[in-house]
C-alpha positions in Angstrom: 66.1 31.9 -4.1 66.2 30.4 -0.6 63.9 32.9 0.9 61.1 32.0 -1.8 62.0 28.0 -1.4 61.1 28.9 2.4 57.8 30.8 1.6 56.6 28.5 -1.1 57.3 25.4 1.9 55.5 27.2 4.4 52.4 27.7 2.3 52.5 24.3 1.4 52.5 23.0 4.9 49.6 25.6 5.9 47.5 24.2 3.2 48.5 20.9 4.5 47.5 21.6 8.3 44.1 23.2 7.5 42.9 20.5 5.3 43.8 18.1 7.8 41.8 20.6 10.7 38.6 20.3 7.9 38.7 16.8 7.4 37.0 15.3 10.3 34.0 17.9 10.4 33.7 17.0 6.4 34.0 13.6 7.5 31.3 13.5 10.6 28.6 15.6 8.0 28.9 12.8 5.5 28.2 10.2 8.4 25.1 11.7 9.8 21.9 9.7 9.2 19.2 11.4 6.6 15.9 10.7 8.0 12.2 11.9 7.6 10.7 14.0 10.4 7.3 16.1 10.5 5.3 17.3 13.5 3.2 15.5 15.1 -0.8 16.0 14.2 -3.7 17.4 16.4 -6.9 16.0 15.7 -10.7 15.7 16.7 -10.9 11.8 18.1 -13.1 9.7 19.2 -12.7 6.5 21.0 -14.0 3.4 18.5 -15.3 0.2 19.6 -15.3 -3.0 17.5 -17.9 -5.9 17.7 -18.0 -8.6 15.8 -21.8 -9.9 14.4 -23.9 -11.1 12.0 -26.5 -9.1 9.9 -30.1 -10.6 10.1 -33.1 -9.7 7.5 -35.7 -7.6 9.5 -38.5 -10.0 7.8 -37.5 -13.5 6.8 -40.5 -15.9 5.5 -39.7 -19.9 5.5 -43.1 -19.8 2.8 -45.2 -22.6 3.6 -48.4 -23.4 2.2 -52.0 -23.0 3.9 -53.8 -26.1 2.2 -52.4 -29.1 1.0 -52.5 -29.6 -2.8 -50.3 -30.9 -5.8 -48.1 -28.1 -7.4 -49.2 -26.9 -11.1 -47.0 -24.5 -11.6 -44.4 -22.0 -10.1 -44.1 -18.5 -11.4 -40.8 -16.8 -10.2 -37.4 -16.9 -11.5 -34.9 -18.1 -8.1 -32.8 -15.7 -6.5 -34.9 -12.6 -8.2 -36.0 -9.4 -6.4 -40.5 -9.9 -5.7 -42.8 -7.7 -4.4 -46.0 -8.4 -1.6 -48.9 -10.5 -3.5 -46.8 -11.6 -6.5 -47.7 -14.9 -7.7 -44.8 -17.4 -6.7 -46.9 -20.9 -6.8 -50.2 -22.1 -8.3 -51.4 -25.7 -6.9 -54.3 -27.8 -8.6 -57.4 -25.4 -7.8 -60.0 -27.9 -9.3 -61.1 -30.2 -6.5 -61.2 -27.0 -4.2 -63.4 -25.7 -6.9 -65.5 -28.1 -6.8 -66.1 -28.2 -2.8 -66.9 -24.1 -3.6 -69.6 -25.0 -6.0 -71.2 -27.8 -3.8 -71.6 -25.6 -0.5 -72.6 -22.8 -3.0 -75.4 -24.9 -4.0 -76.2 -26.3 -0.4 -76.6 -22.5 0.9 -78.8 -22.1 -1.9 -80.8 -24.5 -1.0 -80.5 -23.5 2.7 -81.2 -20.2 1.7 -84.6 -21.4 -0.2 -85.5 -23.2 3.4 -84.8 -20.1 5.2 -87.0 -18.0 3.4 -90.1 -20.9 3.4 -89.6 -20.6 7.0 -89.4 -17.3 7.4 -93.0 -16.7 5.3 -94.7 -18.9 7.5 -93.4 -17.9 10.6 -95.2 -14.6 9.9 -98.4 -16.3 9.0 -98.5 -17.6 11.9 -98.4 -14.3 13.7 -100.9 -13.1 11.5 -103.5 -16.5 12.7 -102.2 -15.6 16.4 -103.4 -12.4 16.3 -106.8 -13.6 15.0 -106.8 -16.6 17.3 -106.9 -19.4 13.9 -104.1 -21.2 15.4 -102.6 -22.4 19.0 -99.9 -20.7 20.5 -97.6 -23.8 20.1 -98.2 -24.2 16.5 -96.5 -20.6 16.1 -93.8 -20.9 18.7 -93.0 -24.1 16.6 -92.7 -22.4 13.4 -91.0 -19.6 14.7 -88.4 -22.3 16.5 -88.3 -23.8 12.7 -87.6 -20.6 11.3 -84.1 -20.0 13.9 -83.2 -23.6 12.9 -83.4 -23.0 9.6 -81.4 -19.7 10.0 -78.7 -21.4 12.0 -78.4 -23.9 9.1 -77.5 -21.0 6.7 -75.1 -19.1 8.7 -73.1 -22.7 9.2 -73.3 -23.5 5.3 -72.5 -20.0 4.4 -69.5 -19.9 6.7 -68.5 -23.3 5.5 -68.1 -21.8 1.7 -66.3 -18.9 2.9 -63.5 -21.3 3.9 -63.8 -23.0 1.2 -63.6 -19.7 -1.1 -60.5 -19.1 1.3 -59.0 -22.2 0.6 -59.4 -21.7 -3.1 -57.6 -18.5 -2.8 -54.5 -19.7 -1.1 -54.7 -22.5 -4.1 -52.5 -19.2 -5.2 -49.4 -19.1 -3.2 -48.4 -15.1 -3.1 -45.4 -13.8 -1.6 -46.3 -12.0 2.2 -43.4 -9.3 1.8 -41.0 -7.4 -1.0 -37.7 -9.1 -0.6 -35.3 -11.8 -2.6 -36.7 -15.1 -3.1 -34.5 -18.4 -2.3 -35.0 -21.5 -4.5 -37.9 -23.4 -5.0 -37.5 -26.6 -2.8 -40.6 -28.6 -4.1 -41.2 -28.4 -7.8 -44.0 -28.8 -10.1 -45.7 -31.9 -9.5 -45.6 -32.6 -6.1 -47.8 -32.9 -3.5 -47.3 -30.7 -0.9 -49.4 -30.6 3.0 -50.8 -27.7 4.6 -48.2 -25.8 7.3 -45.6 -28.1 7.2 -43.5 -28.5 3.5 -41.0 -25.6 3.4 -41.7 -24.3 -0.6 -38.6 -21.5 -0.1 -37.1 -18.7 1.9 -37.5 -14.8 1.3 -35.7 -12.4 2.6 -36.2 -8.9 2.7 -33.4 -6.7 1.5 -34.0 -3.0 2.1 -32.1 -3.0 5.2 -30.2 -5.5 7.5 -29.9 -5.8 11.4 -27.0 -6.4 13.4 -27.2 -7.6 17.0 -24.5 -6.9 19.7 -23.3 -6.9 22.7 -21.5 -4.1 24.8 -20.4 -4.8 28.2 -21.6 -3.4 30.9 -18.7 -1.1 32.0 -18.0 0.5 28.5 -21.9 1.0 28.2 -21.9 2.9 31.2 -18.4 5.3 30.3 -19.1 6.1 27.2 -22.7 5.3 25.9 -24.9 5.8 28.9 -26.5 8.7 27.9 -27.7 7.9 24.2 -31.1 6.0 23.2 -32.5 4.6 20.3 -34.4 7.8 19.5 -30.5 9.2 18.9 -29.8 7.2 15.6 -25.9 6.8 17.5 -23.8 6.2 13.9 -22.0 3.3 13.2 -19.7 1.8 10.8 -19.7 -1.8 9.4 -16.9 -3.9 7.5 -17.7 -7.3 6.0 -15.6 -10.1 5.8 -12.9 -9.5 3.1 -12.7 -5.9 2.9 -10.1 -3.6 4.3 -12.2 -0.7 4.7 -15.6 0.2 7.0 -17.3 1.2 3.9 -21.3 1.1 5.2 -22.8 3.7 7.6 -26.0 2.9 10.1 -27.1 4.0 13.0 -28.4 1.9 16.5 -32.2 1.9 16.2 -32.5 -0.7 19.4 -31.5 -1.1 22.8 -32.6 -3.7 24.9 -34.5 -2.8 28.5 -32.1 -5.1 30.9 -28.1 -5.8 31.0 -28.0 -9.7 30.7 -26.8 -10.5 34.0 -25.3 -13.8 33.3 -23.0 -12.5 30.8 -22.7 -8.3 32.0 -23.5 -7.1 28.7 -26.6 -4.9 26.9 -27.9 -6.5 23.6 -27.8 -3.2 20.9 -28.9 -3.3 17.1 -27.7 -1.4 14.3 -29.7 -0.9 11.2 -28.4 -0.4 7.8 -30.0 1.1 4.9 -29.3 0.2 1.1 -30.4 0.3 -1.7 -27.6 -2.1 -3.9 -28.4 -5.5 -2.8 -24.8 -5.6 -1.3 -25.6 -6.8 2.1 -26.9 -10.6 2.4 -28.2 -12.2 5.9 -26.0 -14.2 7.5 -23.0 -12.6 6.6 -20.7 -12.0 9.3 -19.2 -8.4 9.7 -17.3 -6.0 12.1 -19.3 -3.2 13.7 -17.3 0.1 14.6 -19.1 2.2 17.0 -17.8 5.4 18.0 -18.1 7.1 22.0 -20.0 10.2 22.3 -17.3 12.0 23.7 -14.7 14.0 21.2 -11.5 14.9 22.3 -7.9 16.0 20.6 -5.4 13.8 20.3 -1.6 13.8 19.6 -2.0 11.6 15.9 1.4 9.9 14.9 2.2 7.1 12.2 1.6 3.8 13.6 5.6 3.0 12.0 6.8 5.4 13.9 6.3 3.9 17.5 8.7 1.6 18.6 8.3 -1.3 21.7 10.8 -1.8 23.8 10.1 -4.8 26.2 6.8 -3.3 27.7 7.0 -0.1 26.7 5.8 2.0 23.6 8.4 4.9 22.8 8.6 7.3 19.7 12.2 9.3 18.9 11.8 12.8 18.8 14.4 15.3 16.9 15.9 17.6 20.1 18.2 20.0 20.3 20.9 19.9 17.8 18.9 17.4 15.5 19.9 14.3 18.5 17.2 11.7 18.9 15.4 11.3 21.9 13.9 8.4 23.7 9.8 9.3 24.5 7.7 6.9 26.3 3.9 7.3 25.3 0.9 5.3 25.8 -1.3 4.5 22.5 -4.9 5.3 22.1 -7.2 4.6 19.5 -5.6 3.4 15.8 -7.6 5.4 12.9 -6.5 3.5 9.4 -2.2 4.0 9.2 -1.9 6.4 11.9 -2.0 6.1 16.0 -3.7 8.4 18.6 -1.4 9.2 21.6 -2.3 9.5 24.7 0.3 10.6 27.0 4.2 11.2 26.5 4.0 14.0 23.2 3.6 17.3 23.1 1.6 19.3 20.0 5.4 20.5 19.1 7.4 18.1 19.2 8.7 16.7 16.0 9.3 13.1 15.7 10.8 10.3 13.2 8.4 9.4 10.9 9.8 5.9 10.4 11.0 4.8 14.0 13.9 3.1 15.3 14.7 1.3 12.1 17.9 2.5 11.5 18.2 4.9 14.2 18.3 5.3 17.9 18.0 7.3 21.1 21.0 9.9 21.5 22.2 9.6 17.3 22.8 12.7 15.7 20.6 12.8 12.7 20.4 15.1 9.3 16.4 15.8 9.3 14.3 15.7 6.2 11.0 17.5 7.3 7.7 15.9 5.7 4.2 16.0 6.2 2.4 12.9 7.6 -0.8 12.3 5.7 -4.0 12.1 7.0 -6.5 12.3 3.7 -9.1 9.6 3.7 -8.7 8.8 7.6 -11.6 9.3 9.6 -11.2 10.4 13.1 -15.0 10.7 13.9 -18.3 9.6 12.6 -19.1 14.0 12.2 -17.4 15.7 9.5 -18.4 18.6 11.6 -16.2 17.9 14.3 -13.1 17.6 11.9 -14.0 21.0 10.6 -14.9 22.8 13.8 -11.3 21.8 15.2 -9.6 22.7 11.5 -11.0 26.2 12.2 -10.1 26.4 15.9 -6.5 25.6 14.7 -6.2 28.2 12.0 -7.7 30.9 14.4 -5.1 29.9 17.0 -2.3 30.0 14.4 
């Protein structure tokens, strides 16, 4: 009975001594820190430049009209979309009609003269010839006969005006666009060249003027021209995303020396009516030169002081303290310059609630890139997506 008393204790305190051995390790796995790691991404960048402008209508017309007149009626509905010659305002045509009909009838009458002196002048050439009449009597109806001539040209070029002025009784619009407001109505009387009657715009494309200093002109644009089309991208004021693509169509001839930068305009075609002139928007251009990048979450670098650092996952699952320099930011995620390698395998979410030298459970994901653009050429994306699958 003893002897199994003695067994049966010794079991017992076995039992005892490994559970206490297995307790701490239990103990330490339950404390490590669960935290979401992936690889760092390789991708096709390019550097991006942001301007800030302010579109511009290639053609904008402050209409004014080109006689002076009273306003009978106006024929366009504001704010619509019109086309070159439509009718936009009619004045009073009649006392321009009437000037019309008396130099009609005073070249008429010119006209009769004319001819008179015209027949006589060759009867005289015809009594020359036979010596009926003097020499002076002919020259002096052949002197008539220019006078008379003169007369007609001046009347007739005197109701050609006035046929012109009769015309722009009709006030048409010079160019497709959108029309403004009318700022005079019906009614009024209105003088020649200087009352504003509205503003059109045109609306198939919009400029955008600006300026590129000197030094990032000459690193990473020198070699493009306006022939290139160079793509750009443009955000307006209020959205998140660079949703409308042009290209530069300009480049001006001389750096402005008083301010060290070259005047550049972008063009941008569409079709929607979206873009107005005068807005003011953000203009991302991108440098010629394509390179690969170490891409990381923008949450996942930390700042310490001066410094920019990302934790990686080392040996053994411990955090490690990286110092890297940032590049370019494309949409949520952060181009690296210097500091990372294409292996290393960092915390998604930074220092949050971990740091440098913490042993940490990992929980691998994949950091998302769909919708992000790296470049303005999807070909470059793809050309580097095959390179990559090759290599692997």
């Amino acid at each position: 009975m003893n002897k199994h008393l003695i067994a049966v204790a010794i079991a017992m305190a076995s039992l005892t001594l490994l559970g206490c051995s297995e307790a701490p390790s239990q103990k330490t796995q339950q404390q490590l820190q669960s935290i979401d790691v992936a690889e760092v991404l390789v991708k096709s960048v390019q550097n991006w430049h942001t301007y800030t402008t302010h579109l511009e209508a290639p053609e904008q017309v402050a209409l004014k009209p080109r006689v002076s007149g009273v306003i009978e009626s106006i024929a366009f509905n504001e704010g619509q979309k019109i086309k070159t010659g439509d009718l936009l305002f009619k004045l009073d045509d009649r006392p321009f009609l009437a000037i019309v009909a008396s130099l009609q009838a005073q070249v008429n009458s010119a006209k009769a003269a004319f001819d008179q002196a015209k027949s006589e002048e060759e009867r005289a050439i015809r009594l020359t010839q036979r010596k009926a009449i003097s020499t002076e009597q002919a020259e002096s109806r052949t002197s008539t006969l220019r006078q008379r001539e003169a007369q007609l040209a001046a009347l007739q070029a005197q109701l050609t005006a006035a046929q012109l002025d009769l015309e722009f009784t009709a006030i048409r619009s010079p160019i497709d666009g959108i029309i403004s407001r009318a700022n005079i109505t019906k009614g009024n009387n209105i003088i020649a060249g200087q009352s504003v009657l509205t503003t059109i715009v045109s609306n198939q494309a919009m400029f955008a003027y600006f300026d590129i200093d000197e030094r990032t002109w000459n690193s990473d644009f020198a070699n493009i021209s306006a022939s290139d089309q160079q793509k750009v991208m443009m955000q307006k004021v209020g959205q998140s995303e660079f949703a409308y693509q042009g290209y530069i169509d300009f480049i001006d001839n001389q750096i402005n020396s008083a301010t060290g930068t070259l005047r550049v305009r972008a063009v941008f075609n569409e079709d929607k009516n979206q873009l107005r002139a005068g807005s003011f928007a953000r203009i991302k251009l991108a440098a010629n030169a394509i390179t690969e990048k170490i891409i990381v979450p923008s949450r996942a670098i930390g700042t310490d002081l001066k410094n920019n650092f990302v934790l990686t996952v080392g040996e053994n699952n411990i955090l490690q303290y990286k110092l890297v320099k940032l590049g370019e930011r494309y949409g949520s995620l952060q181009a690296i310059t210097s500091g990372l390698k294409a292996t290393d395998v960092i915390a998604v979410n930074g220092p949050a609630r971990v740091g440098p030298g913490m042993p940490v459970a990992p929980n691998n994901v994949t950091i998302d890139s769909a919708g992000i653009a790296f470049t303005l050429s999807p070909v470059a994306d793809a050309s580097l997506t095959a390179k990559l699958t090759s290599e692997e």
